[in-house]
C-alpha positions in Angstrom: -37.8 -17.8 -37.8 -34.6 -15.8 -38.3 -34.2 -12.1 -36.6 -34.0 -11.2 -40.6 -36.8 -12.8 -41.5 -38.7 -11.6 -38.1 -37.5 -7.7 -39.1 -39.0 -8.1 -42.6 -42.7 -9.1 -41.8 -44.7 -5.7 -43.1 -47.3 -4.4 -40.5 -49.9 -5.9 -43.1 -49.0 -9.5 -43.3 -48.5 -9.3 -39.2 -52.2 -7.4 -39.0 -53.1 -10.7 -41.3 -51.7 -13.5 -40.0 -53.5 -12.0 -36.5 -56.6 -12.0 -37.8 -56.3 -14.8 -39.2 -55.0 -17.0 -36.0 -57.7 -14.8 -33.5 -55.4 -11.9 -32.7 -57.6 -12.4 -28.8 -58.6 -15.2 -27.9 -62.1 -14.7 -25.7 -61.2 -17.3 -22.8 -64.0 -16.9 -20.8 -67.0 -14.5 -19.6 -65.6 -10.9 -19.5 -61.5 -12.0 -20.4 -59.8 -11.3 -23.1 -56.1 -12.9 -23.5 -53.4 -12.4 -26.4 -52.7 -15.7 -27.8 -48.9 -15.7 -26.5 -50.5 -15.3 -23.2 -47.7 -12.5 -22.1 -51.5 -10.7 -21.5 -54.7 -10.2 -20.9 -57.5 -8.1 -19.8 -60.6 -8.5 -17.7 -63.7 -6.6 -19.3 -66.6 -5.7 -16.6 -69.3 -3.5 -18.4 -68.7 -3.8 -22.0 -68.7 -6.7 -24.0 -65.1 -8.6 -25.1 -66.0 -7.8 -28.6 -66.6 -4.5 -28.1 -62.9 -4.4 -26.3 -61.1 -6.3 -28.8 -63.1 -3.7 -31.8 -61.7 -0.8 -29.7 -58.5 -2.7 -28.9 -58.1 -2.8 -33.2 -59.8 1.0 -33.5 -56.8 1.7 -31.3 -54.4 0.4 -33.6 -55.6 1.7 -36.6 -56.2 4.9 -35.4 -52.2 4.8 -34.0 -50.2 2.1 -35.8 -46.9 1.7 -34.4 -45.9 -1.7 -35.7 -43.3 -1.6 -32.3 -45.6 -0.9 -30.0 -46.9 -4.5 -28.3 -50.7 -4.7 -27.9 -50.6 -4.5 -24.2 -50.5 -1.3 -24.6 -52.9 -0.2 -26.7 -55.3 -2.7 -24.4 -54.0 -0.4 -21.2 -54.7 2.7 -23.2 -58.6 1.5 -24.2 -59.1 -0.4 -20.5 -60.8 3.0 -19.4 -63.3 2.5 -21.3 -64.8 -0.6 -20.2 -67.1 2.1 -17.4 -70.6 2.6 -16.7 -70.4 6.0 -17.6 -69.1 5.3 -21.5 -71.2 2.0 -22.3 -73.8 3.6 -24.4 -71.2 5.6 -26.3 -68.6 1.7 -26.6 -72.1 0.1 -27.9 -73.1 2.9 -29.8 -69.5 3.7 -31.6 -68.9 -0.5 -32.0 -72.5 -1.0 -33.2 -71.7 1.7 -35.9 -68.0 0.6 -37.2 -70.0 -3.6 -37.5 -72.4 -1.8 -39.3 -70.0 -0.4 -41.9 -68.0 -3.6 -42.2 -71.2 -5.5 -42.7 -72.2 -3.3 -45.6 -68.6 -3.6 -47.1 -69.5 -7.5 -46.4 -67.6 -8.1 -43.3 -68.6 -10.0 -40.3 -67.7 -7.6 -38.0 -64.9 -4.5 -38.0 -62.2 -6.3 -36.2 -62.4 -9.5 -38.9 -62.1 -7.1 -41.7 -58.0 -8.5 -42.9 -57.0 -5.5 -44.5 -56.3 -2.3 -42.6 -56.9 0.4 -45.4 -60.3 -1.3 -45.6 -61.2 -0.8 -41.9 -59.0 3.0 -42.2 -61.7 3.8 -44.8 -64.3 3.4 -42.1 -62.5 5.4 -39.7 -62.1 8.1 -42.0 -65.9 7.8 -42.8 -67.0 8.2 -38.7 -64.2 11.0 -38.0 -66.5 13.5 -37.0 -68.8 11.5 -34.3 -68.7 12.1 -30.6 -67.6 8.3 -30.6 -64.3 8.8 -33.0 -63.2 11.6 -31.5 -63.8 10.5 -27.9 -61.9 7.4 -28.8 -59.3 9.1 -30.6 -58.5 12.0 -28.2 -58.2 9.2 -25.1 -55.8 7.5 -27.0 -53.3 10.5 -27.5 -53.2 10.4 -23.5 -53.5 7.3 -22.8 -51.1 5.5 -25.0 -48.0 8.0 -25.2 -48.7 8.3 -21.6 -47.3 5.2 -20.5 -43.4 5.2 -19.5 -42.7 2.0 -20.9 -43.7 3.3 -24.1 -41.4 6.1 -24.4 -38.6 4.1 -24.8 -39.5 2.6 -28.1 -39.9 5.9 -29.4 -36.7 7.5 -28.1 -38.4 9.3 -25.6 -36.6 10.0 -22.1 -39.1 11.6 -20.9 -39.2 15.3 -19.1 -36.1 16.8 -19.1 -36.3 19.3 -16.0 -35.4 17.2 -13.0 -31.9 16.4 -15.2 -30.9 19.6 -16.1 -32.8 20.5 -19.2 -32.4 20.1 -22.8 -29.7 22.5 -23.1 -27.1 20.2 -20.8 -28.4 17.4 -22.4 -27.2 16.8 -26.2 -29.7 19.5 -27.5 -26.6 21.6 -28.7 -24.7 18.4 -30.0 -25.7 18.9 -33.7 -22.7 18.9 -35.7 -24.0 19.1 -39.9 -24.2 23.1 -39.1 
């Protein structure tokens, strides 16, 4: 496939085609692998299901079409504890239970993402959602080798401050 033809694949048809080849592949007791293989994760306490649901939750709760899923995998890893497996079984138990009754399998085989957005918007206000949800804002921009997909440099104190920086640079005034 052509860099063109790479650069015009829509978030949807990629969030398709995933779902539609196993976007993670479940290679053995507790492991969960991308199907490039350029990762994978080891869960412990929760189940890979419930991983790879929080794993798409993550996405479709932050969609950054640039951002690989590594990523959002590093930013949900914490909750693979003792201390949040009622809540992971609880939340993941809920979003099935809404893609069952819009006649799903399960949340993360629901193709379409305003479908699985609608269930999200649905479950905004539980403990579960918001727990999910606020870790994410931490735990995903976070991560230094995120920031430079977004433009991000990070803190600007240590290299003099905005000021010296380009902050002043704006010529259209």
């Amino acid at each position: 496939m052509s860099k063109i033809e790479r650069q015009g694949l829509t978030r949807r048809a990629l969030l398709a085609r995933s779902v539609a080849a196993g976007a993670l592949v479940v290679t053995g007791a507790g492991f969960l692998a991308a199907p490039d293989a350029a990762w994978a994760m080891e869960v412990s306490v929760i189940s890979e299901h419930q991983m790879a649901t929080l794993l798409q939750m993550a996405r479709d709760i932050y969609p950054h079409d640039k951002v690989a899923d590594q990523f959002y995998a590093i930013a949900v890893k914490g909750y693979d504890a003792e201390d949040k497996k009622a809540l992971v079984e609880e939340g993941v138990a809920a979003l099935d239970a809404a893609a069952q009754a819009a006649g799903h399998a399960d949340y993360v085989s629901m193709g379409w993402e305003e479908d699985r957005v609608q269930i999200l918007q649905a479950m905004e206000d539980s403990g579960f959602f918001q727990t999910v949800r606020g870790g994410l804002v931490t735990g995903l921009y976070n991560q230094k080798d995120v920031w430079p997909i977004f433009g991000y440099e990070g803190e600007s104190f240590s290299k003099g401050g905005y000021i010296e920086r380009g902050f002043d640079d704006i010529n259209w005034l």
